[in-house]
MARTOR-439167 format. One record per residue: x, y, z of N, C-alpha, C, O in turn; residue in one letter; residue number from 1. Coordinates in pm, 1 decimal, m for minus. Atoms other than C-alpha are relative to their C-alpha. Example, Ala and Ser with C-alpha at 12.3 -4.5 7.8 and 13.67 -1.06 7.14 Angstrom:
<sites>
+----------+----------+----------+----------+----------+----------+----------+----------+----------+----------+----------+----------+--------+-----+
:   n_east :  n_north :     n_up :  ca_east : ca_north :    ca_up :   c_east :  c_north :     c_up :   o_east :  o_north :     o_up : residu : num :
+----------+----------+----------+----------+----------+----------+----------+----------+----------+----------+----------+----------+--------+-----+
:     89.0 :   m119.0 :      0.0 :   1230.0 :   m450.0 :    780.0 :     90.0 :    120.0 :      0.0 :    193.6 :    118.1 :     66.5 :      A :   1 :
:    m82.0 :   m119.0 :     m6.0 :   1367.0 :   m106.0 :    714.0 :    m77.0 :    109.0 :     73.0 :    m26.1 :    219.8 :     89.9 :      S :   2 :
+----------+----------+----------+----------+----------+----------+----------+----------+----------+----------+----------+----------+--------+-----+
</sites>
This chain:
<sites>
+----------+----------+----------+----------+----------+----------+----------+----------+----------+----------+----------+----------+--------+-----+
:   n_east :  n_north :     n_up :  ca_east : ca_north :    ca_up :   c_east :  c_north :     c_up :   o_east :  o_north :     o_up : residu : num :
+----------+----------+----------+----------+----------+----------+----------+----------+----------+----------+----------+----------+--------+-----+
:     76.9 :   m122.4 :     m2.0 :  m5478.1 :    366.3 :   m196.8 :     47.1 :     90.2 :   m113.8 :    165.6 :     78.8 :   m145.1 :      X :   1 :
:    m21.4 :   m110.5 :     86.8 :  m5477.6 :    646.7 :   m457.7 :     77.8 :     89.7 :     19.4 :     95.6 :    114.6 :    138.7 :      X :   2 :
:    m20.7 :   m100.3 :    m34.1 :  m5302.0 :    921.3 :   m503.7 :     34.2 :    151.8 :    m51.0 :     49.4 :    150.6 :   m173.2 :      X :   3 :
:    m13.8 :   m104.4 :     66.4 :  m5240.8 :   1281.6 :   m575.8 :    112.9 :     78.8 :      9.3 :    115.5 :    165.8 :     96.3 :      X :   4 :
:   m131.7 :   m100.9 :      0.7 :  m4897.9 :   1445.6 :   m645.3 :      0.0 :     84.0 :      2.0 :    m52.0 :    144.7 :    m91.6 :      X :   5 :
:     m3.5 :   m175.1 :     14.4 :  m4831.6 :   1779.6 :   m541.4 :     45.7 :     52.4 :   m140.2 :    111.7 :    m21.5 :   m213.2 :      X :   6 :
:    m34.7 :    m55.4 :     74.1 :  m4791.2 :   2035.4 :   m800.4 :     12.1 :    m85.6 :   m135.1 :    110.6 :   m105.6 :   m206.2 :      X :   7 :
:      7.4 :     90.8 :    114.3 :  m4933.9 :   1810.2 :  m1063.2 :   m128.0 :     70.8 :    m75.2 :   m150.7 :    188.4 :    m46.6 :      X :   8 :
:    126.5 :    m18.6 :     64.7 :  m5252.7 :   1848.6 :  m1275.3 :   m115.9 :   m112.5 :     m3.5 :   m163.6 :   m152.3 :   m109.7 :      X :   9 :
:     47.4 :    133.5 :     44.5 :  m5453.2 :   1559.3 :  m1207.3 :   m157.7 :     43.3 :    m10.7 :   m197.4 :    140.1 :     54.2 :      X :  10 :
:    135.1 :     m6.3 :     69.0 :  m5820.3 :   1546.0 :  m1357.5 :   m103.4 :    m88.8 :    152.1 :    m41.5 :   m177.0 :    211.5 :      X :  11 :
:     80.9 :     31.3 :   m130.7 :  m6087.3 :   1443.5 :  m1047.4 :   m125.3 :    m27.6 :    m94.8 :   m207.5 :     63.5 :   m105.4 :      X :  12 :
:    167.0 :     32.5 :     33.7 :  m6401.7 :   1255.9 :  m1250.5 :    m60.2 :   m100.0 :     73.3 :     m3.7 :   m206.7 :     97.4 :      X :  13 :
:    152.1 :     46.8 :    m39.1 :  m6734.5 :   1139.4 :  m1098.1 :    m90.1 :    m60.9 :   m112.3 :   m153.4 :     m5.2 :   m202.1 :      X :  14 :
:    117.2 :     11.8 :    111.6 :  m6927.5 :    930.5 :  m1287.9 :   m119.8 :    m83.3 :     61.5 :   m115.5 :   m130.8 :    175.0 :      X :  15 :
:    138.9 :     m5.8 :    m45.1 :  m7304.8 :    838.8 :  m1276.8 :    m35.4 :   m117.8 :    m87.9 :      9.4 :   m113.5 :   m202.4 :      X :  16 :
:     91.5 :    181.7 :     22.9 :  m7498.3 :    443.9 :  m1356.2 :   m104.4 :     88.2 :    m53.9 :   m116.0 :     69.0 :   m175.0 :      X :  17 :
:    103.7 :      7.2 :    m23.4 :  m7842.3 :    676.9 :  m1310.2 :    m23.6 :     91.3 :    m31.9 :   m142.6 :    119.3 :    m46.3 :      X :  18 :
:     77.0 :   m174.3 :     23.6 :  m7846.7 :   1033.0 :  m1392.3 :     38.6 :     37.4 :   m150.3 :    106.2 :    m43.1 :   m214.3 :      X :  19 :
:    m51.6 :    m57.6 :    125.4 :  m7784.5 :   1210.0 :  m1707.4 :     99.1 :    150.4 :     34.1 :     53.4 :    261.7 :     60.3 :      X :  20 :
:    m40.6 :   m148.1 :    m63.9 :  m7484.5 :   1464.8 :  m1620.8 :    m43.1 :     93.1 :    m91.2 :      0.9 :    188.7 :    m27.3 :      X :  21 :
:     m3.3 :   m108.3 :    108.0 :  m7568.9 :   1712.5 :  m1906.5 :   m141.0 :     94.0 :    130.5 :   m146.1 :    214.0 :    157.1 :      X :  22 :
:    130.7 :    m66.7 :    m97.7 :  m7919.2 :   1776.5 :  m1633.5 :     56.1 :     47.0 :    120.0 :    m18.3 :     75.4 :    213.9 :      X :  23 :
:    m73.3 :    m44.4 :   m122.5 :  m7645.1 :   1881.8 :  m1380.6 :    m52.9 :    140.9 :     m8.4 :    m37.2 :    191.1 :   m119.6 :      X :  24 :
:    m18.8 :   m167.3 :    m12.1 :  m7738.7 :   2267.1 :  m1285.6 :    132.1 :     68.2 :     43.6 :    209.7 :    152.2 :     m2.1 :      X :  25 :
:    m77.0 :    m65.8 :   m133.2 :  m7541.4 :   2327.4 :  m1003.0 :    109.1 :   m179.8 :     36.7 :     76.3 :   m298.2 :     44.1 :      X :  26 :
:   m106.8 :    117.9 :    m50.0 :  m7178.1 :   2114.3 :   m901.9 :    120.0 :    117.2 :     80.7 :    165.5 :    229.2 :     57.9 :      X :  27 :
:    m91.9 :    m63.5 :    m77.2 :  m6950.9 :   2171.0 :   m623.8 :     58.9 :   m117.7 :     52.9 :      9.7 :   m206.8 :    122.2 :      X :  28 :
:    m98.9 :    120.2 :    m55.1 :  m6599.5 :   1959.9 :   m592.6 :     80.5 :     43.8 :    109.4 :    120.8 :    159.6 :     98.2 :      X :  29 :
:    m41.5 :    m69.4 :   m129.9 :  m6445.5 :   2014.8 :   m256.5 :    127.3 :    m76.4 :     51.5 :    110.3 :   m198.1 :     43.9 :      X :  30 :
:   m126.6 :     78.7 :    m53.4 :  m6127.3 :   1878.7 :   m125.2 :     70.4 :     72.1 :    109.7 :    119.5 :    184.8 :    114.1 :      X :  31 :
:    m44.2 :    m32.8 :   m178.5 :  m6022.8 :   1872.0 :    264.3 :     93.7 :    m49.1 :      7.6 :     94.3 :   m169.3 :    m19.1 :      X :  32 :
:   m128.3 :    132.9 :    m89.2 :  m5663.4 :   1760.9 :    404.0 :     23.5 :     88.1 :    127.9 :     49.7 :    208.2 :    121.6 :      X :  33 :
:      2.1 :    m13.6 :   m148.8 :  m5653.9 :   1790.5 :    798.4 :   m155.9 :     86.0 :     17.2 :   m146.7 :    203.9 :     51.6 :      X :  34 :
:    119.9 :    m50.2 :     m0.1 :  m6044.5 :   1880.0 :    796.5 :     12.3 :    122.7 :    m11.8 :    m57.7 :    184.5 :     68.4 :      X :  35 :
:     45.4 :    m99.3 :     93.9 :  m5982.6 :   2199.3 :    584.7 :    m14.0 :      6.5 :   m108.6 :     60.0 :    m78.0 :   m159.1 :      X :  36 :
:     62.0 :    m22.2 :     87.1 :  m6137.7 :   2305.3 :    279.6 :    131.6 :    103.7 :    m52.7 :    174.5 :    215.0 :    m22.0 :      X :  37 :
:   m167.5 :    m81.7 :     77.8 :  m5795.3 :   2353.9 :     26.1 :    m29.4 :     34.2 :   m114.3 :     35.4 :    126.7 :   m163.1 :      X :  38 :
:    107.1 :     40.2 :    174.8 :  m6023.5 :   2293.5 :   m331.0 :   m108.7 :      8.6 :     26.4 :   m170.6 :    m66.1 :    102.3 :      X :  39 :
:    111.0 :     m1.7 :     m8.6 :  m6290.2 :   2410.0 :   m363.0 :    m61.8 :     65.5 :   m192.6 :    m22.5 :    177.5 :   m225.0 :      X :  40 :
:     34.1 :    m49.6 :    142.2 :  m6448.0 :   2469.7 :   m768.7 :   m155.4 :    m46.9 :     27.1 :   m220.5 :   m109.1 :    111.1 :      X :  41 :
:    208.5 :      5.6 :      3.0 :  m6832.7 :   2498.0 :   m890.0 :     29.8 :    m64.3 :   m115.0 :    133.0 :   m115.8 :   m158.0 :      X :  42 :
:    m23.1 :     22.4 :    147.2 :  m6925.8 :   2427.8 :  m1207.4 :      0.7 :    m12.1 :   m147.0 :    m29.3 :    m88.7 :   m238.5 :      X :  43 :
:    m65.6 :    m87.6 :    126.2 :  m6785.8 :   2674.2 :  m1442.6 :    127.7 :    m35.6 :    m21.4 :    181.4 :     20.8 :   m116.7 :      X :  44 :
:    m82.0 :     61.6 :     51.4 :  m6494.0 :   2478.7 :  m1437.8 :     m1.3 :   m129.0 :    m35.0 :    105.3 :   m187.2 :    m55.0 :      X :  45 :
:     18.0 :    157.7 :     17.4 :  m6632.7 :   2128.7 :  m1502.7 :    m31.8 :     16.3 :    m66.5 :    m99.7 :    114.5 :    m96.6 :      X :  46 :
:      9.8 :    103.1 :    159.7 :  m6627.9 :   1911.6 :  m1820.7 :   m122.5 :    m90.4 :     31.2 :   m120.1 :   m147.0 :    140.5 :      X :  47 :
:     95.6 :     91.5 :     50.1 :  m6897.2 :   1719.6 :  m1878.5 :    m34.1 :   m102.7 :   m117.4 :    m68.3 :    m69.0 :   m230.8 :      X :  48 :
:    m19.1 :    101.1 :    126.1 :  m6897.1 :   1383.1 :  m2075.2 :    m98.7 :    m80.3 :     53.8 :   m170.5 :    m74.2 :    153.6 :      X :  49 :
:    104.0 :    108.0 :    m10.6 :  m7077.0 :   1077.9 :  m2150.6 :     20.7 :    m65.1 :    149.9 :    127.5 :   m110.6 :    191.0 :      X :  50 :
:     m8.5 :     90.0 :   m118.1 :  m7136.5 :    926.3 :  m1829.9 :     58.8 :     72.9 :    100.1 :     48.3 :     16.0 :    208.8 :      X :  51 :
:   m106.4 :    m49.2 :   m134.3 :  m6907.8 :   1163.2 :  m1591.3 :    m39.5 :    179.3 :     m3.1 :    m95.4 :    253.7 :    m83.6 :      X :  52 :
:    m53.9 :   m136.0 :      8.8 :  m6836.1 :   1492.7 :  m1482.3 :    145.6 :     m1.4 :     19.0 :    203.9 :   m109.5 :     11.1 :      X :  53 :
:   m169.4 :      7.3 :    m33.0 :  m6459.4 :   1585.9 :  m1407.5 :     34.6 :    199.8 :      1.8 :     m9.1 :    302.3 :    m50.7 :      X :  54 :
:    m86.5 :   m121.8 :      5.1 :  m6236.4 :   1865.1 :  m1316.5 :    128.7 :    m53.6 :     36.8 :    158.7 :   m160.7 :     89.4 :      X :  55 :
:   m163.6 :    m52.7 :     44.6 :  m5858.3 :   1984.5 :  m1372.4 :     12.7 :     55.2 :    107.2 :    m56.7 :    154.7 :    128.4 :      X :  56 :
:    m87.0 :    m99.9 :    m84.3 :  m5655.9 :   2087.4 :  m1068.5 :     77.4 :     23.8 :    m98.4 :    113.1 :    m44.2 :   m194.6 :      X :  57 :
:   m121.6 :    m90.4 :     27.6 :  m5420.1 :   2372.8 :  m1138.1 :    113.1 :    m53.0 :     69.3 :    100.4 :   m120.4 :    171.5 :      X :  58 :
:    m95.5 :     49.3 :   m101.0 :  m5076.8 :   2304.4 :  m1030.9 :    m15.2 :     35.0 :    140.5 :    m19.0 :    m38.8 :    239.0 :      X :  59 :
:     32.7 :    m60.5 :   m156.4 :  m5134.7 :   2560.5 :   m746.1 :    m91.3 :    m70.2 :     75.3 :    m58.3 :   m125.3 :    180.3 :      X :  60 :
:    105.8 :     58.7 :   m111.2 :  m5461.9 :   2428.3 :   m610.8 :     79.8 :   m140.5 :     17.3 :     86.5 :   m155.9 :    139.2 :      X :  61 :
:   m110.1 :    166.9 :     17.9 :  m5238.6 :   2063.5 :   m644.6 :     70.3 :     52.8 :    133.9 :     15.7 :     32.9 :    242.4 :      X :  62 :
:    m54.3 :    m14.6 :    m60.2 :  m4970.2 :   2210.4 :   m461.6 :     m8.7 :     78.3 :    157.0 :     69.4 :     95.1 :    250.7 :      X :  63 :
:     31.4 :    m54.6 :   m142.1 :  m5149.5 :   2378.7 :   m193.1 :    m76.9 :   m114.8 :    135.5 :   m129.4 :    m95.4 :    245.1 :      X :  64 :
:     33.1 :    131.8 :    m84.3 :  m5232.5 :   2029.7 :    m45.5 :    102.6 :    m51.9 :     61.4 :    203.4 :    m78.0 :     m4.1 :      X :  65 :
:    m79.7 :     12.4 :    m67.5 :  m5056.0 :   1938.5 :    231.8 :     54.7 :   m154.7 :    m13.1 :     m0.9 :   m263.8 :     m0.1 :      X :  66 :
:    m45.1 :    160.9 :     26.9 :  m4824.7 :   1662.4 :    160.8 :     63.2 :   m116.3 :    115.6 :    145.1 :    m94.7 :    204.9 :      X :  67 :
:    m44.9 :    109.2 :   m120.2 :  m4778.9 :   1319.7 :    364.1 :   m132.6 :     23.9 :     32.0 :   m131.5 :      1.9 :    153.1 :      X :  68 :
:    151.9 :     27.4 :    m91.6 :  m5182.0 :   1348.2 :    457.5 :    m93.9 :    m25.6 :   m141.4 :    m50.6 :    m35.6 :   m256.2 :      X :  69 :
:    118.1 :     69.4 :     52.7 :  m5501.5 :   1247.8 :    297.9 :    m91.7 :    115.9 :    m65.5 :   m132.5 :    212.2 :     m0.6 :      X :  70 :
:    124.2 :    m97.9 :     40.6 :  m5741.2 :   1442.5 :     71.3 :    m82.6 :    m53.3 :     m3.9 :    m64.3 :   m169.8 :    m39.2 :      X :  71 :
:     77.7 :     66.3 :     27.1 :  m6058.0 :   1366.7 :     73.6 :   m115.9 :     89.7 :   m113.3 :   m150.1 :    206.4 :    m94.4 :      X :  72 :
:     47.7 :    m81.8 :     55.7 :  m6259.8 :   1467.3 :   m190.8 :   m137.4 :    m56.9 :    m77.6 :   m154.1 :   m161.3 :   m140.7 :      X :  73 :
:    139.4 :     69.1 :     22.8 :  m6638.3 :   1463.4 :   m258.1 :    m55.2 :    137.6 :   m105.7 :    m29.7 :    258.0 :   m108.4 :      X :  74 :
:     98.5 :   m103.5 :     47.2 :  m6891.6 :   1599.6 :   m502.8 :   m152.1 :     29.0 :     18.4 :   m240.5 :    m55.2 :     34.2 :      X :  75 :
:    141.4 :    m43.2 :    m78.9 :  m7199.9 :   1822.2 :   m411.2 :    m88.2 :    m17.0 :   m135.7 :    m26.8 :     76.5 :   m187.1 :      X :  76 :
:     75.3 :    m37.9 :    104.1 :  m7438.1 :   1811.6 :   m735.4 :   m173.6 :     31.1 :     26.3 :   m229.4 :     m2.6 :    130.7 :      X :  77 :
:    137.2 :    m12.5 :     14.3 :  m7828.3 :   1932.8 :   m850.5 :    m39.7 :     27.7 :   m124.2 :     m3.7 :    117.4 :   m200.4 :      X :  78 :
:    101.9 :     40.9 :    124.5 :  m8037.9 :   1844.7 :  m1110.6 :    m88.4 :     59.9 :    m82.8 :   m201.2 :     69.2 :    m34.4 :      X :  79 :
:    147.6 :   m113.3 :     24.8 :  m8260.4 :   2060.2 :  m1323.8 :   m140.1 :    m38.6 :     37.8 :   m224.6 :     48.5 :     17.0 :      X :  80 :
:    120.1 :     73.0 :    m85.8 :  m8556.5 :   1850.0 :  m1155.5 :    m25.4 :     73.5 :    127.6 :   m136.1 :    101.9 :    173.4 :      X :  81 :
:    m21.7 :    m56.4 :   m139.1 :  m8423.3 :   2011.7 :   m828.6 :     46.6 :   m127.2 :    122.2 :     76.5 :   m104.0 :    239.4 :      X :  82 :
:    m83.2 :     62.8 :    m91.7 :  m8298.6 :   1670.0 :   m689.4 :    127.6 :     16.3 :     28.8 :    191.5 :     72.6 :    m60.1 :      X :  83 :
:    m86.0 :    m51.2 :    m51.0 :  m8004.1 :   1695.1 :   m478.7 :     99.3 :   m123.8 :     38.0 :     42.0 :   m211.8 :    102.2 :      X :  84 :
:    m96.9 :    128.7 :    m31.7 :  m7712.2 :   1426.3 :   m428.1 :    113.1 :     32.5 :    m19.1 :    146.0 :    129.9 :    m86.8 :      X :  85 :
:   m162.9 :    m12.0 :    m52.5 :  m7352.4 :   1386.2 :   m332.2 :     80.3 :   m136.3 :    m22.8 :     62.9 :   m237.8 :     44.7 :      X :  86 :
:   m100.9 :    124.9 :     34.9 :  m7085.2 :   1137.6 :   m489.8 :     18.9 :    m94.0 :    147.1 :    m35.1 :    m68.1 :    254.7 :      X :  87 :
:    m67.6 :     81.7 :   m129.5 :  m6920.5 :    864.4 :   m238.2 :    118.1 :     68.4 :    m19.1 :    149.9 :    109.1 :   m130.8 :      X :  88 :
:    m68.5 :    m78.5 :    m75.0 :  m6638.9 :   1034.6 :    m46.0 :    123.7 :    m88.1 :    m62.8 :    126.0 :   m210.8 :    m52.4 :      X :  89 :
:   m135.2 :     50.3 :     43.3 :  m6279.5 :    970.2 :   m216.9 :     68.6 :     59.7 :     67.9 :     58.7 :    180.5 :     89.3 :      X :  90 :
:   m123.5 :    m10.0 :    m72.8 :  m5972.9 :    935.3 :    m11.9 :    134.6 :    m15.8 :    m67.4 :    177.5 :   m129.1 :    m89.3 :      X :  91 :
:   m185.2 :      8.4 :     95.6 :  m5587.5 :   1013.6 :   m207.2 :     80.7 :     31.8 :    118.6 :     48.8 :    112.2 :    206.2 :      X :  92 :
:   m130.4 :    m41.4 :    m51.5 :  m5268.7 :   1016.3 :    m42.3 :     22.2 :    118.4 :    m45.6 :    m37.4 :    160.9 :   m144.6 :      X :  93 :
:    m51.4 :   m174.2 :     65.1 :  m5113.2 :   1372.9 :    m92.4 :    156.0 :    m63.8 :     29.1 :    200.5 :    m94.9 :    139.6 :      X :  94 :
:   m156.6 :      6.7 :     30.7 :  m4733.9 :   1292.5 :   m219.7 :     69.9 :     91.7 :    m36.4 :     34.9 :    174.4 :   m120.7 :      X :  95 :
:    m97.6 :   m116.1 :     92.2 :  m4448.3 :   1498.7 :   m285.2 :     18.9 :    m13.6 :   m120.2 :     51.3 :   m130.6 :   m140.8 :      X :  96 :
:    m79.5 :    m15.1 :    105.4 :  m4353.6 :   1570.2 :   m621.0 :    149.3 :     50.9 :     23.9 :    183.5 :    119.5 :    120.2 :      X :  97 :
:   m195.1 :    m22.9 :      7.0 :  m3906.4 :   1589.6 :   m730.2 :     m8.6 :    153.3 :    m23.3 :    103.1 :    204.9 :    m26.2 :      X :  98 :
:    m25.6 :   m167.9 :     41.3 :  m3977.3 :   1984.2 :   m809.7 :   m166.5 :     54.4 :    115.9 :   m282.7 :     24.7 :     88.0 :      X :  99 :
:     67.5 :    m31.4 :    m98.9 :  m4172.9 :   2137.4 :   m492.9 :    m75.6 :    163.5 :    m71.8 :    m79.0 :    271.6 :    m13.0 :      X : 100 :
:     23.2 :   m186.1 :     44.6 :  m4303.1 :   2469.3 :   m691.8 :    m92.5 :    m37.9 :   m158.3 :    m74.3 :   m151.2 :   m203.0 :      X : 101 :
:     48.3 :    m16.2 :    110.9 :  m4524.9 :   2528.1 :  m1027.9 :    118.3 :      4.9 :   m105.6 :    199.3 :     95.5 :   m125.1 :      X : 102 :
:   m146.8 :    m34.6 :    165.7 :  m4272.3 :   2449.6 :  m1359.0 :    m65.2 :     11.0 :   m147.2 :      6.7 :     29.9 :   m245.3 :      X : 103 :
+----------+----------+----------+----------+----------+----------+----------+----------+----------+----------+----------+----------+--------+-----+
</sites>
């Protein structure tokens, strides 16, 4: 299984076979550990490349994930068409990092 180190920076991309992301309007990446909502970004912080979208946790949002449990993390998107669709649901381990704090 995957996973995500506390108090890290790791990059979260989605990518697409069928759509063109640049026609993205509206994106919302969300990340739950113990069915709450810890991450949550739109997207004025997403990159957009050939084939993907992606976002940058901050260390903080990183480290505010409870470690030893499961994030799960999905994306909401919409289309300038006005269609509406949602990635498949990714599951990471949440690990400690050797320095428990932002360095």
């Amino acid at each position: 299984m995957r996973e995500i180190v506390r108090w890290t920076t790791p990059t979260i991309k989605i990518t697409f076979d069928t759509i063109d992301p640049a026609e993205i309007t509206a994106a919302y990446l969300t990340i739950k550990t113990n069915g709450s909502t810890v991450v949550s970004k739109d997207i004025t912080t997403m990159t957009v490349g050939d084939g993907f979208i992606s976002w940058t946790l901050t260390q903080e949002e990183c480290g505010n994930l409870a470690a030893n449990t499961r994030a799960v993390v999905v994306c909401d998107w919409k289309l300038s068409s006005g269609t509406r669709g949602e990635s498949r649901t990714a599951v990471f381990n949440v690990v400690e990092a050797g320095k428990d704090e932002v360095i």
